[in-house]
C-alpha positions as CSV (number, residue, x, y, z in Angstrom):
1,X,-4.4,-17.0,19.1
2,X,-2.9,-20.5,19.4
3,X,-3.3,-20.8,22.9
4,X,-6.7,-19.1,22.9
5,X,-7.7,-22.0,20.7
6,X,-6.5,-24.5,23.0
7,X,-8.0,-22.6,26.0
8,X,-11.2,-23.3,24.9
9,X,-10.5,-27.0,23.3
10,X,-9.2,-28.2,27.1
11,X,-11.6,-26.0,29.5
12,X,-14.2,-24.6,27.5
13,X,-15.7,-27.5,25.8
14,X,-15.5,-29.4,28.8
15,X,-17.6,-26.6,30.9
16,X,-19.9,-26.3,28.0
17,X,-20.9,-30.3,28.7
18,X,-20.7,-30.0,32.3
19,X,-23.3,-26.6,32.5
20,X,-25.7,-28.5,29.7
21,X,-25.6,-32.0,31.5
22,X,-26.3,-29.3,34.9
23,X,-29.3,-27.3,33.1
24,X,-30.4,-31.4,31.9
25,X,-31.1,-32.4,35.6
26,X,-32.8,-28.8,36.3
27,X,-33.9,-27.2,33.5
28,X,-35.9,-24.7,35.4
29,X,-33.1,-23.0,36.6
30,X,-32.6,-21.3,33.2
31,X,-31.3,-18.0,34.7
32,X,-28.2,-20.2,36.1
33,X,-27.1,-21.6,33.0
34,X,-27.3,-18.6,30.9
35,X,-25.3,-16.6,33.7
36,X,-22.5,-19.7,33.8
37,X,-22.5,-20.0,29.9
38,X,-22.2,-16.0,29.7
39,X,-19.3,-16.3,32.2
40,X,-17.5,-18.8,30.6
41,X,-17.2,-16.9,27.4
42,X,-16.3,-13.7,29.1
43,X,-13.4,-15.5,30.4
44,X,-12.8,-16.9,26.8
45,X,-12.9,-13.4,25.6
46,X,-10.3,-12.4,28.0
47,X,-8.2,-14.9,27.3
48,X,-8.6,-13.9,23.3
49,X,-7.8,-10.0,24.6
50,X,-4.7,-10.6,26.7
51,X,-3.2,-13.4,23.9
52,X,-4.1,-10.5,21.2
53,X,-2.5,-7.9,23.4
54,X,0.5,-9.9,24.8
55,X,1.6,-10.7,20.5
56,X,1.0,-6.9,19.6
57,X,2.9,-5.6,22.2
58,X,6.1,-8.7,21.2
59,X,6.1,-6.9,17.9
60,X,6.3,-3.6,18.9
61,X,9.2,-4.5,21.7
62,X,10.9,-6.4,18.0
63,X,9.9,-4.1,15.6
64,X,13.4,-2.8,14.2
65,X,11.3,0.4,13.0
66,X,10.9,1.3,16.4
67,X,14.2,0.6,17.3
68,X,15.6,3.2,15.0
69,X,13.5,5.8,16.0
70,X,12.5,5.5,19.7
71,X,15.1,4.8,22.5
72,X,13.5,2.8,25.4
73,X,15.3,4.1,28.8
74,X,13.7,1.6,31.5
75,X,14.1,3.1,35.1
């Protein structure tokens, strides 16, 4: 989750100001900014999924449980 975190610290904020100083100078083009603001936190999201998957699947490969039961023959 650490690096989700700091995902949005370096790039989201700074998107965030750049699409509300963008809907500032043309606030009639609301459709725009909700569609750039939605795709900015879909790529947040992502990056939340594949940090969340990417730790789950570390401790599974680690888990000594595992080990003991279930032999991993790579091909």
């Amino acid at each position: 989750m650490v690096n989700s975190v700091k995902y949005f610290n370096e790039v989201c904020i700074k998107n965030f100001l750049e699409l509300s100083a963008e809907f500032a100078e043309n606030p009639n083009d609301i459709a725009s900014y909700v569609k750039k603001v939605t795709d900015q936190l879909t790529k947040l999201g992502q990056e939340i999924i594949k940090e969340t998957l990417e730790e789950f699947d570390s401790i599974i490969k680690n888990s000594f449980e595992r080990k003991e039961k279930w032999y991993v023959e790579r091909t």
